[in-house]
Each structure stands twice: as C-alpha cells, then as structure tokens.
C-alpha positions in Angstrom: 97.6 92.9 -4.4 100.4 92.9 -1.9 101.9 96.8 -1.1 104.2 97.9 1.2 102.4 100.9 3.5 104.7 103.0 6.0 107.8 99.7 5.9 105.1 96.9 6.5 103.5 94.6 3.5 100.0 94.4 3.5 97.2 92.5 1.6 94.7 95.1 -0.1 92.0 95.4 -3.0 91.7 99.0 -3.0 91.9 100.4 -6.1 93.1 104.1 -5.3 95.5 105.4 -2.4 91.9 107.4 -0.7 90.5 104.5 -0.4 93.6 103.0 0.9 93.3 106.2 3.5 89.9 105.0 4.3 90.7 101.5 4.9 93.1 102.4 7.4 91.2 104.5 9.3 92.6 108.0 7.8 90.0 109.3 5.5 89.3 112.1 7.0 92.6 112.6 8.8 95.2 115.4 7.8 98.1 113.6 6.9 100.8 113.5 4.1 101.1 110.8 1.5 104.0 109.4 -1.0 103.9 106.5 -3.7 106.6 105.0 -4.5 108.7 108.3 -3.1 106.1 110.6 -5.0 104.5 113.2 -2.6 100.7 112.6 -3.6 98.6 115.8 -2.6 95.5 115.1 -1.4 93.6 116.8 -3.9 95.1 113.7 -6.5 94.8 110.9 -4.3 91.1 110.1 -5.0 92.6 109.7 -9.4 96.4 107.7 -7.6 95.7 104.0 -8.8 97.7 101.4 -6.8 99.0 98.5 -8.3 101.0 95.3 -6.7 104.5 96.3 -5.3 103.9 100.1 -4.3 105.4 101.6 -1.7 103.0 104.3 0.1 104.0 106.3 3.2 101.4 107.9 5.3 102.5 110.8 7.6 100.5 112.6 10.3 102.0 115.6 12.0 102.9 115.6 15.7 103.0 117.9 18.1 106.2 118.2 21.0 109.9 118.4 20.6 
C-alpha cells in the first residue's frame, strides 16, 4: 500500500502504525504520532491499522532554540 509518512509517499506492508514505527527505525524512540491529522497515543498505536492513502506524521522532540 502506498502512504504518505511526514510529506513523502512511501511503499509499505505494515499492517499497524508500530510497526510502521519499527520499520523506520523508531520503535523504541519517544516520538509523537498522527493519522490522517489524528494524534495516535502510543498506548493505541500497536491496535491503529493503516490502510492505502494515510497520511501519518512522526515527531521527535528537539532540543535548542
């Protein structure tokens, strides 16, 4: 299925948004998540399906200013 993830398409078969997080690197990381402009909490992102077309935006904090 084809997603959009943080403004850039990509190709994926993962079924929910943590694995998505996995895929990418992020598993463990502590970072913020949205579908389709729907904060996900990561207690629910392990039950968030994905489907073809969703947006998801991943956000780590940073540190400066």
């Amino acid at each position: 299925m084809k997603i959009i993830v943080n403004g850039e398409p990509i190709e994926t078969e993962t079924p929910t948004l943590e694995a998505l997080l996995v895929k990418l690197g992020k598993g463990d990381a502590k970072v913020a998540t949205s579908l389709n402009e729907t904060f996900v909490p990561n207690t629910r992102r392990a039950e968030q399906c994905l489907k073809d077309g969703d947006r998801v935006e991943i956000v780590a904090p940073r540190q400066g200013g």
